[in-house]
C-alpha positions as CSV (number, residue, x, y, z in Angstrom):
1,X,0.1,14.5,-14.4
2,X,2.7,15.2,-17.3
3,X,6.5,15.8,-17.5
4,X,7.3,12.1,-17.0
5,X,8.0,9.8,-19.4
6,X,6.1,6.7,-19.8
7,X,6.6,3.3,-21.0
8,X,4.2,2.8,-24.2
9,X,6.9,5.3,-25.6
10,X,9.7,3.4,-25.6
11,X,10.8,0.5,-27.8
12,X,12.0,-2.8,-25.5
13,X,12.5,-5.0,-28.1
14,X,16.1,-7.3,-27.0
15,X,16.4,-4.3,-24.1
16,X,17.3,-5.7,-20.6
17,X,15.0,-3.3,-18.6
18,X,14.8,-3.2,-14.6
19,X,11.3,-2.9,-13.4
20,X,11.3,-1.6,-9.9
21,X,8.0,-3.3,-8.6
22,X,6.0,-2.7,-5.1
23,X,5.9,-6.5,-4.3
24,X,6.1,-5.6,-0.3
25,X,3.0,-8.0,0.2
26,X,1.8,-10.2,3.5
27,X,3.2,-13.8,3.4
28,X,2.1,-16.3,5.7
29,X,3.5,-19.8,5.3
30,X,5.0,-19.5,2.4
31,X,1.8,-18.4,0.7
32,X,0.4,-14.6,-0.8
33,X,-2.2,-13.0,1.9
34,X,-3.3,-10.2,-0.3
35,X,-1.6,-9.9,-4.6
36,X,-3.6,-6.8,-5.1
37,X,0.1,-5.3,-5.5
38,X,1.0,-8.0,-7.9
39,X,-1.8,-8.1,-10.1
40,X,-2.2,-4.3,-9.9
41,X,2.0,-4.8,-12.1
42,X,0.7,-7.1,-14.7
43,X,-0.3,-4.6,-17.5
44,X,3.4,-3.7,-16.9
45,X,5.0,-6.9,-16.7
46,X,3.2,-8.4,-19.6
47,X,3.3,-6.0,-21.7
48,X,7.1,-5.9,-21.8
49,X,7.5,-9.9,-21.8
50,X,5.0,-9.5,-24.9
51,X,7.3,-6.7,-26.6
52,X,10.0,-8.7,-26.5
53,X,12.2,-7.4,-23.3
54,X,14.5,-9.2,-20.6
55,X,12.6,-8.0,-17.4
56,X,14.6,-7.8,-14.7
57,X,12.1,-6.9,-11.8
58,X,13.4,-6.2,-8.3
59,X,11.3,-5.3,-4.9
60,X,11.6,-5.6,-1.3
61,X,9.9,-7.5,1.3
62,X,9.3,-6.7,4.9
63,X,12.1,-4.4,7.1
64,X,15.0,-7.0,7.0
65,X,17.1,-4.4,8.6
66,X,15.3,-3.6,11.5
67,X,14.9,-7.6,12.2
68,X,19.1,-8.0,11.8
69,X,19.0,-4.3,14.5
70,X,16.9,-6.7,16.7
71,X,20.1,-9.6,16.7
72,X,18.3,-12.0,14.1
73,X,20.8,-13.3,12.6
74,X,21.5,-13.2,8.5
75,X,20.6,-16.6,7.7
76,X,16.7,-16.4,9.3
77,X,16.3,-13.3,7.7
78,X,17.0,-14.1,4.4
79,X,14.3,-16.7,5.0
80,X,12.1,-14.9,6.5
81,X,12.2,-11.8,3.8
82,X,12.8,-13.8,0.7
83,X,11.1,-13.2,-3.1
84,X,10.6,-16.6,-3.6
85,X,6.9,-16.7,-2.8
86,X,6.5,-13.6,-4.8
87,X,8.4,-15.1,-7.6
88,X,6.1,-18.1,-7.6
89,X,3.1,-16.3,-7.6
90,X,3.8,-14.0,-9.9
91,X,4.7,-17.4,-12.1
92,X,1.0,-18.4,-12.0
93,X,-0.1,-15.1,-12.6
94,X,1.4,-14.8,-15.9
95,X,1.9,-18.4,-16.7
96,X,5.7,-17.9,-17.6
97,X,8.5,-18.9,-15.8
98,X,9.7,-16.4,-13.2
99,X,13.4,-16.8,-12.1
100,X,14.5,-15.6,-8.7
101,X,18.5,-15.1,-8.2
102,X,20.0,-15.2,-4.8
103,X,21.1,-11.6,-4.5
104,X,20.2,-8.7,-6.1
105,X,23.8,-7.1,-7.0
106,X,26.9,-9.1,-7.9
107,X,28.8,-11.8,-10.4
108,X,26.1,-14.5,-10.5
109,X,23.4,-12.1,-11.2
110,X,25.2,-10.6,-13.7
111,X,25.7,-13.9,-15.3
112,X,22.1,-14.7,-15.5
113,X,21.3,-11.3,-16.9
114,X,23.7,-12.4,-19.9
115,X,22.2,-15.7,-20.2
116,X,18.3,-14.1,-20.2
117,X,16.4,-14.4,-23.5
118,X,13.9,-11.9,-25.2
119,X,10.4,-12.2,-23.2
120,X,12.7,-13.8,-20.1
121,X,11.6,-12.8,-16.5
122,X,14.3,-12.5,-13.7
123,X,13.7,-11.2,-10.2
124,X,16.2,-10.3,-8.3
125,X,16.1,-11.2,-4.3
126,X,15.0,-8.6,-1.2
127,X,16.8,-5.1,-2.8
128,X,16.6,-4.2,1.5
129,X,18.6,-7.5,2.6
130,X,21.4,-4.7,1.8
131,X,21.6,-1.7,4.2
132,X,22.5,0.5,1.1
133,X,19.2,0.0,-0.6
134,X,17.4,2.5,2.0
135,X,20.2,4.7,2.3
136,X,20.1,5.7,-1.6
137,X,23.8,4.2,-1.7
138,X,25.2,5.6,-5.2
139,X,27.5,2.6,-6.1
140,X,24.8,-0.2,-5.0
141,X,22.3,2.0,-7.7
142,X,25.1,2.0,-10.1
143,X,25.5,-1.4,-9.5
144,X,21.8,-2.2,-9.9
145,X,21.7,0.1,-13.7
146,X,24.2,-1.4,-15.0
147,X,21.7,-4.6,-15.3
148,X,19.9,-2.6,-17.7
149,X,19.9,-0.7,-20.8
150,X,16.3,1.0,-20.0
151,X,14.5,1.3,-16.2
152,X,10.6,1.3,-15.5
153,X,9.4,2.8,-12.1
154,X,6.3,0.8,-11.6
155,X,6.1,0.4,-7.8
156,X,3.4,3.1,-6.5
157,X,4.0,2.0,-3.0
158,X,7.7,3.2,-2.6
159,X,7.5,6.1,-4.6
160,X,7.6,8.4,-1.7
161,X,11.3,6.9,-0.4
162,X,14.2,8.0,-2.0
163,X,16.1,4.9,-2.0
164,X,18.7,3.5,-4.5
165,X,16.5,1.5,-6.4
166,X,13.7,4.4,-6.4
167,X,15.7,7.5,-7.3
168,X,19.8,6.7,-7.3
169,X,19.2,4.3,-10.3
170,X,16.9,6.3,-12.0
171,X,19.4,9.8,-11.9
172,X,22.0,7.5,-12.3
173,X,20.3,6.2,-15.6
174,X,19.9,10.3,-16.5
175,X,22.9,10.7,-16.5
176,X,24.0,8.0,-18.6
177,X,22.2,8.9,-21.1
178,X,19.7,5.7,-20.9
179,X,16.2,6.0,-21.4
180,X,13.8,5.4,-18.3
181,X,9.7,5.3,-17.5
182,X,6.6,5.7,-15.2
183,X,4.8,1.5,-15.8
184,X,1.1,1.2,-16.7
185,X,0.3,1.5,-13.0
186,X,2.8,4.2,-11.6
187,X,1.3,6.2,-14.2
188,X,-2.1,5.4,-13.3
189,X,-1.9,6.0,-9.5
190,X,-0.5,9.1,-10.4
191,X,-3.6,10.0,-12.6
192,X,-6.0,8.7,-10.3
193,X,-4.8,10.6,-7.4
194,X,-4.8,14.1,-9.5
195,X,-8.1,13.5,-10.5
196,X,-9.1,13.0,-6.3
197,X,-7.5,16.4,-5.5
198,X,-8.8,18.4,-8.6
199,X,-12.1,17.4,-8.0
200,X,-14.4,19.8,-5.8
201,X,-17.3,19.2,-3.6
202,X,-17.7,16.6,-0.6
203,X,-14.9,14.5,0.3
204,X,-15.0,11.7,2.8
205,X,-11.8,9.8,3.6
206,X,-12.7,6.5,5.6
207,X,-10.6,4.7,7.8
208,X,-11.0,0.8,9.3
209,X,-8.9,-2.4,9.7
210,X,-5.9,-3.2,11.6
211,X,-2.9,-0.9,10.5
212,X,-2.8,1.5,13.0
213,X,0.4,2.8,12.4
214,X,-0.4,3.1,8.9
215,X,-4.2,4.7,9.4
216,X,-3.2,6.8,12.1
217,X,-0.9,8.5,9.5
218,X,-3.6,8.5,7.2
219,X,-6.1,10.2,9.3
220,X,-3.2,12.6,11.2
221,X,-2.6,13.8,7.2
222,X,-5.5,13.5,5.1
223,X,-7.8,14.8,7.8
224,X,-7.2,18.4,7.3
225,X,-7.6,18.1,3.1
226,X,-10.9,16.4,3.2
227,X,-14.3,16.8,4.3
228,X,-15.3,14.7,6.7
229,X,-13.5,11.0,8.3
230,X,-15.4,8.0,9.0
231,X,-13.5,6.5,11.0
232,X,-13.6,2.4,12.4
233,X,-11.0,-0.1,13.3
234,X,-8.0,0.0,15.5
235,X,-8.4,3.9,15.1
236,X,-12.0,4.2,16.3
237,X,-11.0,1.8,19.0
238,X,-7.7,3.8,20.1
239,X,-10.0,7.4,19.6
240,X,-13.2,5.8,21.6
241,X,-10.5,4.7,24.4
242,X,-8.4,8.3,24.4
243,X,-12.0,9.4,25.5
244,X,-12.2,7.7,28.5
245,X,-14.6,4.7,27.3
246,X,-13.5,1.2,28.1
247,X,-12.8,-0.6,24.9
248,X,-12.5,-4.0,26.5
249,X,-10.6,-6.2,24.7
250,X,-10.5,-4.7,21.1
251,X,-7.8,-4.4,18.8
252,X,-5.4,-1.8,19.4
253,X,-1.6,-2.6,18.4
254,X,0.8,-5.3,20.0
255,X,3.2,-3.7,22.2
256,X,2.0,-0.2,22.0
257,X,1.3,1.1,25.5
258,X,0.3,4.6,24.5
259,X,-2.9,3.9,22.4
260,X,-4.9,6.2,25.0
261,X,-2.6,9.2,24.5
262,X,-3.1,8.5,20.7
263,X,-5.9,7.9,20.4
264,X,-7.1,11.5,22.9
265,X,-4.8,13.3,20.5
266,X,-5.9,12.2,17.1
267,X,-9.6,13.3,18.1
268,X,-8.3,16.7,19.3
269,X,-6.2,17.2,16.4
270,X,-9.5,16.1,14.1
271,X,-12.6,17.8,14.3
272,X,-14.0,16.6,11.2
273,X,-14.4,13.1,12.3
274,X,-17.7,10.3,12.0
275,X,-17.1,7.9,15.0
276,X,-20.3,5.6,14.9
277,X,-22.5,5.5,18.4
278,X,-23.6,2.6,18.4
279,X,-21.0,-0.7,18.0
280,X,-21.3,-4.6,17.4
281,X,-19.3,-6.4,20.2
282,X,-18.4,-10.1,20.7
283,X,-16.5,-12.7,23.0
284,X,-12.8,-12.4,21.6
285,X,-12.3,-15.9,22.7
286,X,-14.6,-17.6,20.3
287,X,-16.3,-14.6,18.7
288,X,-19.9,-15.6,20.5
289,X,-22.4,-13.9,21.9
290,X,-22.7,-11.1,19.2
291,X,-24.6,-7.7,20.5
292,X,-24.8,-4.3,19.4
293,X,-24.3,-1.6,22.3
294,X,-24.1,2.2,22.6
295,X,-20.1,2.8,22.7
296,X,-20.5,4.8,25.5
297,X,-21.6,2.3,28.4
298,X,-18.5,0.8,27.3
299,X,-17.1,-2.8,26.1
300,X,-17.1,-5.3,29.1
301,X,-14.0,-7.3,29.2
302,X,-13.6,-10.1,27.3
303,X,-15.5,-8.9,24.5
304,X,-14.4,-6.6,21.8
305,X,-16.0,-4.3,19.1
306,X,-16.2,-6.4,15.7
307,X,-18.5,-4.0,13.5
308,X,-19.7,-0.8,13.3
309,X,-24.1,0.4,12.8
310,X,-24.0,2.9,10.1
311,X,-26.9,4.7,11.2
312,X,-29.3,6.9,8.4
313,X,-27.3,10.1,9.6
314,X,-23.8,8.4,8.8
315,X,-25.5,7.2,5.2
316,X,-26.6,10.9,4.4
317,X,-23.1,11.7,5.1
318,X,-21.9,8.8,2.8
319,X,-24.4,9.3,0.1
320,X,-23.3,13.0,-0.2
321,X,-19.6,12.7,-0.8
322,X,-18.2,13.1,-4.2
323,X,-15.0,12.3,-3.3
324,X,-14.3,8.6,-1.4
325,X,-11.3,7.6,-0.3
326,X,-11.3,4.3,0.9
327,X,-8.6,3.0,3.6
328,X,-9.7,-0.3,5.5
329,X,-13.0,-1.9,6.3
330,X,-15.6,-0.5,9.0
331,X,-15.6,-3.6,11.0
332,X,-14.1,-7.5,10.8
333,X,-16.1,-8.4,7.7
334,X,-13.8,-10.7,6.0
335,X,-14.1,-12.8,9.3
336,X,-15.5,-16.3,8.6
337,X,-16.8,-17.4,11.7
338,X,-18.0,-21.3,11.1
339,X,-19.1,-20.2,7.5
340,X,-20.8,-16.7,8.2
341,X,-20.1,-13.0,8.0
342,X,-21.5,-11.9,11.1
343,X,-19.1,-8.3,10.8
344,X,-19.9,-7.5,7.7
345,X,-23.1,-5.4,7.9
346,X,-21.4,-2.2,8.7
347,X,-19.1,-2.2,5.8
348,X,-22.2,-3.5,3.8
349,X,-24.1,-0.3,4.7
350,X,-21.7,1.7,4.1
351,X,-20.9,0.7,0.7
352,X,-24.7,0.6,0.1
353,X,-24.8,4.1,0.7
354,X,-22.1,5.6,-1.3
355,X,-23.5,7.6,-4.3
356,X,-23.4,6.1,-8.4
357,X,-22.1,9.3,-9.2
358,X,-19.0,9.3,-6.1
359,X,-15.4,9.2,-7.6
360,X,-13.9,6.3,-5.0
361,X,-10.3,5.4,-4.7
362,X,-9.7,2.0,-2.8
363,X,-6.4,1.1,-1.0
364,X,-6.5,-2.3,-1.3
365,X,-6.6,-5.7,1.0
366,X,-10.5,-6.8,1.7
367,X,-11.4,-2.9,1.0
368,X,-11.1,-4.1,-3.1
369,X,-13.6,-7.1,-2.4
370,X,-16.0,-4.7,-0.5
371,X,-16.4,-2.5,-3.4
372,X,-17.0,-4.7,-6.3
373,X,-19.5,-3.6,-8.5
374,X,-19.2,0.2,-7.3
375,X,-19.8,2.8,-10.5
376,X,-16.4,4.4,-10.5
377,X,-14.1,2.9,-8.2
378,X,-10.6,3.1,-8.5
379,X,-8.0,0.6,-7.0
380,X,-4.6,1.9,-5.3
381,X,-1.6,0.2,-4.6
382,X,-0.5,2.9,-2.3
383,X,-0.1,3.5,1.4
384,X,2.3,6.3,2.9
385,X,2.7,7.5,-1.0
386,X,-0.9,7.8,-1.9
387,X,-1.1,10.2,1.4
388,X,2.1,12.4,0.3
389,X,0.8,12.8,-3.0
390,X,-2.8,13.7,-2.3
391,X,-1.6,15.9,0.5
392,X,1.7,17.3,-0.9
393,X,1.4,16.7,-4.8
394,X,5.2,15.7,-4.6
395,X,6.6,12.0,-4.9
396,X,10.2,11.2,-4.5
397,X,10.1,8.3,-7.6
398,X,8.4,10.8,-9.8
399,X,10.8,13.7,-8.9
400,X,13.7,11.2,-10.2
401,X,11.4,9.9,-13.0
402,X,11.4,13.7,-14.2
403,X,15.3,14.1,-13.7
404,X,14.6,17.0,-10.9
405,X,17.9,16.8,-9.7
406,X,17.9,19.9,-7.8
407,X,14.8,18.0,-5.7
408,X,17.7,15.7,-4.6
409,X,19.8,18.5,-3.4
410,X,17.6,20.2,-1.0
411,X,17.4,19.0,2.7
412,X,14.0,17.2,3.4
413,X,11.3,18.8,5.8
């Protein structure tokens, strides 16, 4: 995809230059879950600290301003949504110091913007600990260029918002006169992803692990511009229970009542869809007593479905598709239960079965472990945004990126 600008063009030599970065990763105790979304930035970040630029990256983390909406008060949020563990990560990753400042806007992180050195790193703390961030705020993205002389757009995973950080500083930038860029892997995702959609023949989106809001989307969307939809997980579970099958004790969402109703209406809304007959079930309490049963007699309770059986009919389906894109494991197989893989057969089989010659774009999380070794697989850093390209070809970020004002102007449907 042309008509953007991109960074290998520019010269960032002594240039303070704002990287906006897709950093919204899982933290648990202090400590990175999943850096696919890190290391996927490194080609960016390193080559600018390598050319001889300040880089000033800033990110989010998590919905700070739904948890303040909920009465969490500032000072637990800003704890619980802080850069820090990014920062340090990030540190080890490129084995230079990384530099996180309180704020994001304001006097003491424009004094340590002044005081950054050629090849310096600064990240600036949670752009969404202010409200304006997601409401596209024109003096907090003013306030966020003026850091810079240049911007990058490097975070694939927020290109489809048009927040301050994402599209005010980038017009803003325009308009100023100041040179801005797609990064190494905006422009990559974006490549990627037009290759998916050009390409004819067979395409098979699958869809497993945990996100159900997120793969619901995905499935509700991608469905109608693909083939067929293998579908396991929390959305097999919710589609399998909107059928009237007992589903025992199997993931569905926390809090979400409605998962029949869902579930009934994504199958009714999808006809193209792969739901595997036969399923592995276990004892939720302890993960024992491992069987494999036909889905229809139904789970007992106390026991839910762990793993999928990718029968020879699903792998003639798999082994057929030219097109693969890859959302979320069939079953639990990254679960270590006393030093074995016990779900891990049916996302085994199915990677077995996927063609050499199959173009296959993976969105991440245990999904990138699965397919290691696969001819021509493609990683993604993208959830909602990889879906609003694919289906709709039009990104918020890159709209800004190409200076399409008039984009701006005209209501969203």
């Amino acid at each position: 995809m042309g008509e953007y600008p991109i960074l290998d063009g520019l010269d960032v030599s002594g240039k303070r230059v704002l990287v906006r970065a897709d950093y919204n990763v899982k933290v648990k105790d202090g400590k990175i879950k999943d850096d696919t979304r890190i290391r996927e930035s490194l080609n960016t970040i390193n080559y600018l600290t390598q050319h001889g630029a300040k880089v000033i990256i800033m990110a989010h983390l998590g919905r700070p301003q739904e948890e303040l909406a909920e009465g969490k008060s500032i000072e637990d949020v800003k704890r619980s949504s802080t850069l820090a563990p990014v920062a340090a990560h990030l540190e080890n990753l490129i084995r230079k110091e990384v530099s996180l400042v309180p704020d994001c806007i304001g006097s003491e992180v424009e004094k340590r913007v002044r005081t950054m050195q050629n090849g310096d790193v600064l990240m600036l703390e949670n752009l969404r600990l202010h409200s304006e961030e997601e409401a596209n705020d024109p003096k907090f993205a003013q306030s966020l260029a003026n850091l810079c002389d240049m911007y990058v757009f490097d975070g694939f995973g927020v290109s489809h918002r048009a927040h301050a950080s994402t599209a005010g500083v980038p017009l803003y930038m325009i308009e100023q006169g100041k040179p801005i860029a797609a990064g190494f892997l905006m422009d990559k995702e974006l490549r990627l992803w037009s290759e998916a959609r050009a390409r004819e023949g067979y395409k098979l989106l699958v869809i497993g692990g945990a996100k159900l809001e997120e793969k619901t989307k995905a499935v509700d969307k991608l469905a109608p511009k693909v083939s067929s939809v293998l579908v396991g997980g929390a959305v097999y579970n919710i589609i399998r229970a909107g059928s009237g099958i007992n589903i025992g004790d199997s993931l569905v969402t926390d809090g979400d009542e409605n998962y029949v109703s869902r579930g009934k209406e994504l199958a009714t809304k999808s006809s193209n869809l792969i739901l595997p007959e036969r399923v592995v079930i276990a004892r939720k309490s302890d993960y024992g007593d491992i069987k494999k049963i036909d889905i229809k007699q139904g789970v007992p309770e106390g026991y839910m479905i762990a793993d999928m059986a990718i029968d020879d009919k699903i792998k003639t389906e798999i082994a057929k598709a030219q097109v693969i894109i890859w959302f979320g494991n069939i079953g639990m197989s990254d679960l270590d239960v006393n030093g074995s893989f016990p779900f891990a057969k049916g996302t085994s089989d199915f990677r077995d079965a996927i063609s050499p010659n199959a173009y296959v774009i993976v969105g991440g999380g245990d999904s990138v472990t699965a397919a290691k070794g696969l001819a021509n697989v493609h990683i993604s850093t993208g959830g909602g945004a990889s879906i609003q390209l694919y289906t709709k070809g039009k990104l918020d970020a890159l709209e800004a990126l190409k200076g399409n004002v008039a984009y701006f102007a005209k209501p969203k449907k």
